[in-house]
C-alpha positions in Angstrom: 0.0 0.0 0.0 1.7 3.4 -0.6 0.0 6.6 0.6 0.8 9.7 -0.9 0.0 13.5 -0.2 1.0 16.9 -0.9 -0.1 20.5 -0.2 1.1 24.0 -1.5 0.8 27.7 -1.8 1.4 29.3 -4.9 1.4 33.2 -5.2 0.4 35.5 -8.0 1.8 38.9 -7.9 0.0 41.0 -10.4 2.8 44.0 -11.0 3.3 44.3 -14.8 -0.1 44.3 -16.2 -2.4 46.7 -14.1 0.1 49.1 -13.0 1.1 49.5 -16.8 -2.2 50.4 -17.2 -2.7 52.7 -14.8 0.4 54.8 -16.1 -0.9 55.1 -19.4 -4.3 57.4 -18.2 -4.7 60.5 -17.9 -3.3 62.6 -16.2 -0.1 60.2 -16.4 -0.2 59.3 -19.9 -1.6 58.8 -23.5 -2.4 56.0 -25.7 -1.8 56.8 -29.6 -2.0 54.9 -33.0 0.3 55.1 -35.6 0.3 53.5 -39.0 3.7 52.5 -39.9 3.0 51.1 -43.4 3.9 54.0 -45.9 0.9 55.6 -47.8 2.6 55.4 -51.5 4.0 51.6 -51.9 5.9 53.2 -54.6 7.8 55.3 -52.3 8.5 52.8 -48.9 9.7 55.4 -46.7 8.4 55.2 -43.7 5.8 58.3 -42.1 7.6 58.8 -38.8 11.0 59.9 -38.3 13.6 59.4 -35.2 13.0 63.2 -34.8 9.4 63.0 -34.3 8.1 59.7 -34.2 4.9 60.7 -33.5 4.9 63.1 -36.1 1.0 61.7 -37.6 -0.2 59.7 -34.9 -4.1 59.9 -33.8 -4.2 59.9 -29.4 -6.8 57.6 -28.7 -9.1 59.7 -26.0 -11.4 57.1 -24.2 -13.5 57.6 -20.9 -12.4 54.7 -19.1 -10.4 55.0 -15.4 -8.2 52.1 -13.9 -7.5 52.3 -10.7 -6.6 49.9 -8.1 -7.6 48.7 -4.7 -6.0 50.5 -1.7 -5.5 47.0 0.4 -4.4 45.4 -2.3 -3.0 41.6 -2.0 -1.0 39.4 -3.9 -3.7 36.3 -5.7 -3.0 32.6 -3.8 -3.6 29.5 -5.5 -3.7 26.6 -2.7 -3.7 22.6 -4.0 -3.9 20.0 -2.4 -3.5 16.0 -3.4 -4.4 12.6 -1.7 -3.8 9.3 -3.7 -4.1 6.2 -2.5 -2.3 3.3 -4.2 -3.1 -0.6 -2.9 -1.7 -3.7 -5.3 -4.6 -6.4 -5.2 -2.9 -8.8 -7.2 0.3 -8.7 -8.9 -1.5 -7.9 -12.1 -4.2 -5.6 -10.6 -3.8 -2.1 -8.5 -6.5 -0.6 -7.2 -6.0 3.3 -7.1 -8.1 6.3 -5.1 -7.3 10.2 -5.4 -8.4 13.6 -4.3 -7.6 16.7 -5.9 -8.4 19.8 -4.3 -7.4 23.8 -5.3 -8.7 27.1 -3.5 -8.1 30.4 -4.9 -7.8 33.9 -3.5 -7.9 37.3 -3.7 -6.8 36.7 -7.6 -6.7 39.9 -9.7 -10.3 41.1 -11.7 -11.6 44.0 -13.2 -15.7 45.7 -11.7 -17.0 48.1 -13.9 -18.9 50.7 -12.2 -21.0 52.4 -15.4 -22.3 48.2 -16.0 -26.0 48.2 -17.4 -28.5 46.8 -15.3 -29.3 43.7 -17.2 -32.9 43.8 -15.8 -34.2 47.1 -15.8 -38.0 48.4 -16.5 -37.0 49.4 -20.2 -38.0 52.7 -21.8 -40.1 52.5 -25.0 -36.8 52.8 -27.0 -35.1 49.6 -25.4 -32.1 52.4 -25.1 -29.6 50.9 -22.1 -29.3 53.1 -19.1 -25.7 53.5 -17.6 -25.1 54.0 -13.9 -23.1 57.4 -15.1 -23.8 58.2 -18.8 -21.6 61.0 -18.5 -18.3 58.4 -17.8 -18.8 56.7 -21.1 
């Protein structure tokens, strides 16, 4: 009979993502589009230059806000694993297992301006925002 167990605690720091995001927002930052691709493919020099490589790019203004949670805490993963072997014959093993996981605190975005998905609907079925002003 062999008995077998194990148990650990896995952490997920969430540092590149989110806090990349919040820098490019304003009043921190701002997101713009560029087309690299020349315009004439008869001429392929490129639109930008190492002068002003923004020269004709379009900022991207949007409404939305990041922000992040003041207590903030690292996400934890926590398995856990029993497996019973026990050899029946010496052609035939009989095998029982339990797998087991718990999560927490693991990163996720709320959006405050969500829709209602049941309110009493207006005669234009128009969807009615929290804050219409915030986009």
């Amino acid at each position: 009979m062999v008995l077998r167990a194990g148990y650990g605690i896995f952490y997920t720091p969430d540092v590149i993502n989110s806090y990349r995001q919040l820098a490019f927002q304003n009043p921190f930052g701002a997101v713009s589009n560029l087309v690299v691709r020349p315009a004439d493919p008869q001429n392929p020099l490129p639109v930008f230059t190492v002068d002003d490589p923004l020269a004709q790019a379009t900022r991207l203004i949007t409404n939305n806000r990041n922000g992040m949670q003041r207590n903030l805490r690292d996400g934890q993963v926590q398995q856990w694993n029993l497996t019973l072997q026990y050899l029946l014959t010496k052609d035939t093993l009989f095998e029982a297992a339990y797998h087991g996981s718990k999560s927490s605190h693991l990163m996720g975005a709320l959006n405050y301006n969500e829709t209602n998905p049941f309110p009493p609907q207006p005669p234009d079925f128009a969807r009615i925002f929290p804050y219409p002003h915030a986009g």
